[in-house]
C-alpha positions in Angstrom: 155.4 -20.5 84.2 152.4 -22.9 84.9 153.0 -26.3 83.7 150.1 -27.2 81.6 149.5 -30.8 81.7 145.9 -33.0 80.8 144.9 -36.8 82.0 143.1 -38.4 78.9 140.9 -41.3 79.9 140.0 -42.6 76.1 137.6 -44.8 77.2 134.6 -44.0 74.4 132.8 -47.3 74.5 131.1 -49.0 77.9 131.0 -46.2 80.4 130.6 -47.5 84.0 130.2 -45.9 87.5 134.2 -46.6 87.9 136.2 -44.0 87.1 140.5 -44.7 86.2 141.8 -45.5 89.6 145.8 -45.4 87.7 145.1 -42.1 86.3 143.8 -40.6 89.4 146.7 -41.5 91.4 149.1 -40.2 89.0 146.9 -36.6 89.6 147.4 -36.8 92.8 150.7 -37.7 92.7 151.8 -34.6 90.3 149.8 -32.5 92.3 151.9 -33.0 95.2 155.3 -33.4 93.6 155.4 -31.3 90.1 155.7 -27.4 91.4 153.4 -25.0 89.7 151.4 -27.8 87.7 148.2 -27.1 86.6 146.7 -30.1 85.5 143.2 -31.4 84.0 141.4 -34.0 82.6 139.5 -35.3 80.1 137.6 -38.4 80.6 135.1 -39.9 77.5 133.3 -42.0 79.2 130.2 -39.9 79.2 131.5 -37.6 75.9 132.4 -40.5 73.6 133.2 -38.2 70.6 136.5 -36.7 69.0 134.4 -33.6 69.0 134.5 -33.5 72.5 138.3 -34.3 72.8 139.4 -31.7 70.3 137.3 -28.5 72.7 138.5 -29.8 75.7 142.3 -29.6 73.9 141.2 -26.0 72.9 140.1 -24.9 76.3 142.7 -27.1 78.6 145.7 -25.8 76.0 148.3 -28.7 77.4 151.7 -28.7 76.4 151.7 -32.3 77.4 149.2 -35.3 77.3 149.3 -38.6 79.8 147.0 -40.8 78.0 145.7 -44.0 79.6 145.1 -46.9 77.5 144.4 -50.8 77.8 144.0 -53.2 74.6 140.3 -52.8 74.2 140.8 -48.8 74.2 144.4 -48.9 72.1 142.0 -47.8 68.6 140.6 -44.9 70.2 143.9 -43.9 72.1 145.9 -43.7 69.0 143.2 -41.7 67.6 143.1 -39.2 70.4 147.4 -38.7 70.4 146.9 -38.0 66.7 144.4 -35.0 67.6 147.3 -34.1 70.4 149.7 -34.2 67.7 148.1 -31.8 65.3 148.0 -29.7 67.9 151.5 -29.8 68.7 151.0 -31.2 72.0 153.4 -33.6 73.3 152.1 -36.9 74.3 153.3 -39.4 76.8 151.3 -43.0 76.6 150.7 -45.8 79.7 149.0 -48.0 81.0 148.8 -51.7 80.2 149.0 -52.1 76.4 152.0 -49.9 76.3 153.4 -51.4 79.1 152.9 -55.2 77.3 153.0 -54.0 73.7 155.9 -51.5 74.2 157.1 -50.9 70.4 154.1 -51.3 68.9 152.6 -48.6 71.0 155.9 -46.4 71.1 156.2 -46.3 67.3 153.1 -44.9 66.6 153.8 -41.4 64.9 151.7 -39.4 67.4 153.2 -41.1 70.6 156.5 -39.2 71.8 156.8 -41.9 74.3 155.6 -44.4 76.7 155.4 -45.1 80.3 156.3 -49.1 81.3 154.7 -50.2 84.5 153.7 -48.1 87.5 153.2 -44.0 87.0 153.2 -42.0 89.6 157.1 -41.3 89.8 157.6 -42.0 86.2 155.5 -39.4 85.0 156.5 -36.8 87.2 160.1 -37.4 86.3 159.4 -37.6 82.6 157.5 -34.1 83.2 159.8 -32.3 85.0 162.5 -33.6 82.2 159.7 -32.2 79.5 159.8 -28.5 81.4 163.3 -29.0 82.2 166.2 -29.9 80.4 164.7 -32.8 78.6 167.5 -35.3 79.4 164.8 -38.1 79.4 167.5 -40.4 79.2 167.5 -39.9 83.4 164.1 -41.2 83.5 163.5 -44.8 84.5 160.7 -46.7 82.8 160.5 -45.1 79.5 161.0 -45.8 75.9 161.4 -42.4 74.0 161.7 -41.2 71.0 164.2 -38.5 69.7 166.2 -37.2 66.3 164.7 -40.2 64.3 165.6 -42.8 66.9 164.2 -44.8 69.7 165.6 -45.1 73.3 164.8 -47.6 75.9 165.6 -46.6 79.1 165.9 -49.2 81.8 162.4 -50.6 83.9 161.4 -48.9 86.9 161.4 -51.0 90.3 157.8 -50.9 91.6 156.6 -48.9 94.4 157.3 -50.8 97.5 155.2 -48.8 100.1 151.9 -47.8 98.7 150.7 -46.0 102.0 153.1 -43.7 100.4 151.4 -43.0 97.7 148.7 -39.3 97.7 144.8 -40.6 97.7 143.6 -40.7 94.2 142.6 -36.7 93.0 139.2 -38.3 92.4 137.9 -34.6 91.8 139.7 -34.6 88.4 136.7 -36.6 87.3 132.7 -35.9 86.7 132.6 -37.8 90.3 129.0 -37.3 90.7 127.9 -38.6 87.3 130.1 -41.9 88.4 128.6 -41.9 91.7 124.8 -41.9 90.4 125.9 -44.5 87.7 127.8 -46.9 90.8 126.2 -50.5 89.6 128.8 -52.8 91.7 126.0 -53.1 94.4 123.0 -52.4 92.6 121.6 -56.4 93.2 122.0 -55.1 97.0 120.7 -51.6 96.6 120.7 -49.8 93.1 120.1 -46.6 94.8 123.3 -46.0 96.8 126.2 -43.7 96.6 129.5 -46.2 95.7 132.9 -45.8 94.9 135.6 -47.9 93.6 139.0 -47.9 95.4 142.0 -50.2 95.1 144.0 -51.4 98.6 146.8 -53.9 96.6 148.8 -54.3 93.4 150.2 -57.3 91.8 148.9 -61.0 91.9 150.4 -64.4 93.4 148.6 -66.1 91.0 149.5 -67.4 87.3 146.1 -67.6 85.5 146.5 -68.1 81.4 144.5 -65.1 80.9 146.2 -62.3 83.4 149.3 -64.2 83.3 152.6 -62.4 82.9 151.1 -59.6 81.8 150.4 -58.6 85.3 153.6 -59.2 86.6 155.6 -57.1 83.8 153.0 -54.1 85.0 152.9 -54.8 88.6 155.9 -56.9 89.7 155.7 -60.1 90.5 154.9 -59.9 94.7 151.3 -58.6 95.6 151.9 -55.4 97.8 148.8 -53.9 99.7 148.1 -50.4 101.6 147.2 -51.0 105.6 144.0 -51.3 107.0 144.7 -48.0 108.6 145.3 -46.0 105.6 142.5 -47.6 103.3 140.1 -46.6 106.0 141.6 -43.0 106.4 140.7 -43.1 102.4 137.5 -44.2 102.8 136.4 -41.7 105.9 137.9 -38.7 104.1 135.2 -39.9 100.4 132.5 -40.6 102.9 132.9 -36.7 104.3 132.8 -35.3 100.8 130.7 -37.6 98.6 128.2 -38.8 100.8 129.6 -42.2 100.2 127.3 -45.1 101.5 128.9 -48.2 99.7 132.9 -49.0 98.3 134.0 -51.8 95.6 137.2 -52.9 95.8 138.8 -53.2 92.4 141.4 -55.9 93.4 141.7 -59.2 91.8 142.0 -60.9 94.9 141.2 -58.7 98.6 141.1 -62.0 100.7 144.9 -63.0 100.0 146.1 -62.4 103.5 143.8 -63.8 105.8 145.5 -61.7 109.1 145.0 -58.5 106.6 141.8 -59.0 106.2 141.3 -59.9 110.0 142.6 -56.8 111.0 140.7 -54.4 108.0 137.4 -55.7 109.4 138.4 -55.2 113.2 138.8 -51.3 112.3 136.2 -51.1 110.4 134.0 -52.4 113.3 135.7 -50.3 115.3 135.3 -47.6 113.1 131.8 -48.1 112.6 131.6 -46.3 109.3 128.3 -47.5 108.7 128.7 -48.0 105.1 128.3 -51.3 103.2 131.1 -53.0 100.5 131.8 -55.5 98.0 135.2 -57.4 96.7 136.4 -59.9 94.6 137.9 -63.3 96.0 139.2 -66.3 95.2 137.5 -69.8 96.4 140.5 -70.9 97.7 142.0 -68.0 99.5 138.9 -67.4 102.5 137.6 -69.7 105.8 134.5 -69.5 107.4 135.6 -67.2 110.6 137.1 -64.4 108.0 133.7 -64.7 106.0 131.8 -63.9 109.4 134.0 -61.6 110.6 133.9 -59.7 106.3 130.0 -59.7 107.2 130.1 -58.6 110.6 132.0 -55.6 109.1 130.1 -54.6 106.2 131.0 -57.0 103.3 127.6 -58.1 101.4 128.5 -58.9 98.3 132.1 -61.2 96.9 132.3 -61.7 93.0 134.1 -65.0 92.1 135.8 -65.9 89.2 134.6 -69.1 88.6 135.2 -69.6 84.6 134.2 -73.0 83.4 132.7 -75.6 85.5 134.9 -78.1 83.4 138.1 -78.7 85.0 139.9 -79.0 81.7 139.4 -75.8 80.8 139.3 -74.0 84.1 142.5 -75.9 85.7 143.6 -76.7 82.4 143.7 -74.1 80.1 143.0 -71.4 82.3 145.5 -72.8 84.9 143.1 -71.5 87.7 144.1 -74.2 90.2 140.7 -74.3 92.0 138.5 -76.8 92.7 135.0 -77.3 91.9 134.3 -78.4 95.6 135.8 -74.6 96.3 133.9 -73.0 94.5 130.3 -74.8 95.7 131.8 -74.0 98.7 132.1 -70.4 98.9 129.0 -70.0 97.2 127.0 -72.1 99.7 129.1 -70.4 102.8 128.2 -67.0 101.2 124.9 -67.4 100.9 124.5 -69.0 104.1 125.5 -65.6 105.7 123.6 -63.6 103.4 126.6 -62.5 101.5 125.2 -62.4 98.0 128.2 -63.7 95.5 128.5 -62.9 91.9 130.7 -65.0 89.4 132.7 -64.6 86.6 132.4 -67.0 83.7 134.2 -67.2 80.1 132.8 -68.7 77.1 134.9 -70.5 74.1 138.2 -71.0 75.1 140.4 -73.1 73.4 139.3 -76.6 72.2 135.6 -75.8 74.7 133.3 -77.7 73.1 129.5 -76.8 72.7 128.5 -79.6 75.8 130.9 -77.9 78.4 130.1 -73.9 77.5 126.4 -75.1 78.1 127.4 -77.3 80.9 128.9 -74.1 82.5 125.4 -72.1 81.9 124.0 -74.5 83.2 125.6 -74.3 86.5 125.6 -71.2 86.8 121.7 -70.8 86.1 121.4 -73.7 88.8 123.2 -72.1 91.4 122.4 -69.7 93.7 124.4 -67.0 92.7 123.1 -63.9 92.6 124.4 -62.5 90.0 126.8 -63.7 86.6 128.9 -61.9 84.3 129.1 -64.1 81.1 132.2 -62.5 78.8 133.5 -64.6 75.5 137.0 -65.7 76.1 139.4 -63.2 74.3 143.2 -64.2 74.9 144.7 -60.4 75.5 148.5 -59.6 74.4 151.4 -61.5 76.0 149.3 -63.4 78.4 149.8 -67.4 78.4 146.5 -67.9 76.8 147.8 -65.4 73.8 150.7 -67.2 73.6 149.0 -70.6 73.4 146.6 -69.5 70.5 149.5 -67.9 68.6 151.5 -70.8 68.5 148.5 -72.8 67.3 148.1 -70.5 64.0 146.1 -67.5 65.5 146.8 -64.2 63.7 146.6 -60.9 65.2 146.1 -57.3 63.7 148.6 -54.6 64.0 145.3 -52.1 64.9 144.3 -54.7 67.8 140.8 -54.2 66.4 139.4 -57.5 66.8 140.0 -57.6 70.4 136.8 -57.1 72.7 134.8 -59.6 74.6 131.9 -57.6 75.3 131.1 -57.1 71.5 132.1 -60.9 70.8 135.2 -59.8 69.0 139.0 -61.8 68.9 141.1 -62.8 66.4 140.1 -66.1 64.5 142.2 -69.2 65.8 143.1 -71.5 62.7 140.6 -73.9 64.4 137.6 -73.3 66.4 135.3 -76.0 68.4 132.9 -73.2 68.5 132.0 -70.2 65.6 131.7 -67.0 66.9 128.2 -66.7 65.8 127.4 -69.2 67.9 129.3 -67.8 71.1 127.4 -64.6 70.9 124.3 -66.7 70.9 125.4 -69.0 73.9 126.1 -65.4 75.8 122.6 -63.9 75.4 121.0 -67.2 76.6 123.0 -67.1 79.2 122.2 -64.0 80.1 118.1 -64.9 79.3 118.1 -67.9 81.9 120.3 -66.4 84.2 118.6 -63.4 84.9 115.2 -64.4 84.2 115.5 -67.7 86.1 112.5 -67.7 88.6 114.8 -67.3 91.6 116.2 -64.0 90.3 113.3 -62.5 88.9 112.5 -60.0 90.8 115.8 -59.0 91.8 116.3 -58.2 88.2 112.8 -56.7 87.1 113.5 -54.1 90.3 116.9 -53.5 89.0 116.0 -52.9 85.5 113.3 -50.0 86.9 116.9 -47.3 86.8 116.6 -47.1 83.6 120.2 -45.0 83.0 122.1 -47.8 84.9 120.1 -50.6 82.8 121.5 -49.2 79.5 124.9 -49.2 80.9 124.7 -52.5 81.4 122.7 -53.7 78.5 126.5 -52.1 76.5 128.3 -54.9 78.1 125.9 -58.3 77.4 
């Protein structure tokens, strides 16, 4: 009997050239582990409709759903498990939200349970249980529901050894659509072949607005692949994609210093001849692993910078870097001709008007290439959600107000700043940013792909 199981990606708003990383590896990983599985997927990023969902239910005919779902998706998640549901299609739910949010997630009528943490093993226990003898009780790292009631079975530990772990069954995905939609490096070269991949999990650092919600999902140590394997990944997508360029997803790449020493001396060695990009804090590099990152192909490192006020970036978004750092890297970056892109938030709590524009301001001023302005939106359990709840914020059960693309978040019971006026502060942030004379061109040749400008015009 073939074991009929579907991936659902639910993401129906901002489709980007980076496919689910999670939900890939879990394909993999039942591939390899579940005997006579026969799995699919349905992904709607580029098929944002129910319509969609329901013929791909129709053709796939699962007996059991995995759907993936953070905060920002939860809405349309719930609303695809409800189509599973008429269809008498058992569904299993992970992913952050669940993971953070576990009872409000589990209780939902549709869900038959939930996944808590990391998935690879979880949901291949949980399915073989489902085809089996159903004694999900066995299974670690699941809340279930059965007769009326609802179980909670104990946490999973956290895969220690990701080398482990299959490569992600990026196949299960429209790759090439994702590939031809890659923008991580467009500011470097909008027409290459790119790829996201992932080579840690977990974060050493306790940031208000990741903080604990990352450690409940990923344990609280940072764990990371070796060089060896990441590159074994990356020759193996080069063979069959024609890969040119790779962004690496991970908060932080450039926590171990002697790691990323010895990544770059086998990628040298390897001589791949492709180009990448990471994100990196401005207190975790030095000026011989820069060289060394551009010597072996790095050409672009995003920054989360914030706020340019150390009140609110030390303060209430417990960063713990400098400004001095942050200059720094940018200066050391450019210097090299590693261009560097930063992350900023607008409005968190108590900002006034004077430091949100003294922050565009910088950031206009600088000589970053690139800047990704989002409004500050305090997501479920981390310290920042917990430090606007306790100061009279209110939060709906449908978690409906939460997107900081679209300018959306709960109201706090006060506000330096209306939201009105955030949205306004964002798109001249955006105008002088990207229009600044410096950046000009830059941005006039990047707007000329005219599919990967709309992409990005979802997200300002």
């Amino acid at each position: 009997m073939k074991k009929k199981v579907t991936l659902v990606f639910p993401r129906f708003k901002y489709p980007s050239g980076d496919f689910s990383l999670g939900l890939a590896y879990i394909g993999a990983y039942l591939r390899e582990n579940v005997e006579g599985i026969d799995i699919s997927q349905i992904d709607t990023s580029y098929h944002p409709s129910m319509q969609y969902v329901r013929e791909k239910l129709d053709k796939h005919s699962p007996d059991i759903v995995l759907i993936y779902t953070d905060t920002l998706m939860f809405q349309d998640a719930a609303k695809v498990a409800q189509e599973c549901r008429k269809k008498g299609i058992h569904v299993l739910m992970g992913g952050p939200h669940p993971t953070i949010m576990p009872k409000k997630t589990v209780t939902l009528k549709a869900v038959d349970a939930i996944c808590i943490g990391e998935g690879e093993i979880t949901s291949k226990e949980y399915i073989d249980e489902f085809y089996g003898e159903k004694k999900f009780e066995k299974v670690k790292g699941v809340w279930y529901k059965k007769g009326g009631r609802l179980f909670r079975n104990s946490p999973r530990p956290v895969i220690q050894d990701l080398d482990k772990l299959p490569f992600p069954a990026v196949d299960l995905f429209e790759i090439e659509t994702y590939i031809q939609n890659f923008v991580q490096l467009d500011s470097y070269d909008s027409s290459i072949r790119g790829m996201s991949l992932i080579a840690s999990r977990g974060c050493p650092y306790q940031c208000s607005y990741c903080q604990p919600t990352l450690k409940h999902i990923f344990g609280p140590k940072l764990r990371i692949r070796s060089p060896e394997n990441i590159i074994e990944e990356m020759k193996q997508l080069i063979q069959k994609y024609r890969i040119q360029a790779f962004y690496f997803q991970d908060d932080t790449l450039t926590v171990f210093k002697e790691w990323m020493r010895k990544f770059c001396s086998l990628l040298m060695k390897e001589n791949l001849g492709i180009v990448w990009a990471c994100n990196t804090r401005a207190d975790t590099y030095d000026a011989d692993m820069l060289k060394m990152m551009k010597k072996a192909g790095c050409v672009k490192i995003k920054v989360g910078v914030e706020s340019i006020t150390d009140r609110i970036r030390n303060g209430i978004y417990r960063k713990n870097v400098s400004r001095k750092q942050i200059e720094g890297l940018i200066r050391d970056c450019n210097k090299l001709g590693i261009q560097v892109a930063g992350f900023f938030m607008l409005g968190a709590p108590t900002e006034t008007e004077k430091e949100v524009w003294n922050t565009i301001s910088f950031a206009v001023r600088s000589d970053l290439t690139e800047a990704n302005f989002s409004i500050t939106t305090p997501l479920p359990e981390t310290g920042l959600y917990n430090y606007v709840k306790d100061k009279g914020w209110t939060v709906p059960h449908d978690f409906s107000c939460f997107d900081y693309y679209q300018v959306k978040r709960p109201k706090m019971a006060k506000e330096e700043i209306s939201i009105k006026k955030l949205r306004f502060y964002k798109k001249i942030a955006n105008f002088y940013f990207y229009l600044h004379p410096k950046r000009f061109w830059n941005t006039f040749r990047q707007s000329l792909n005219l599919k990967k400008l709309f992409l990005k015009l979802k997200r300002l």
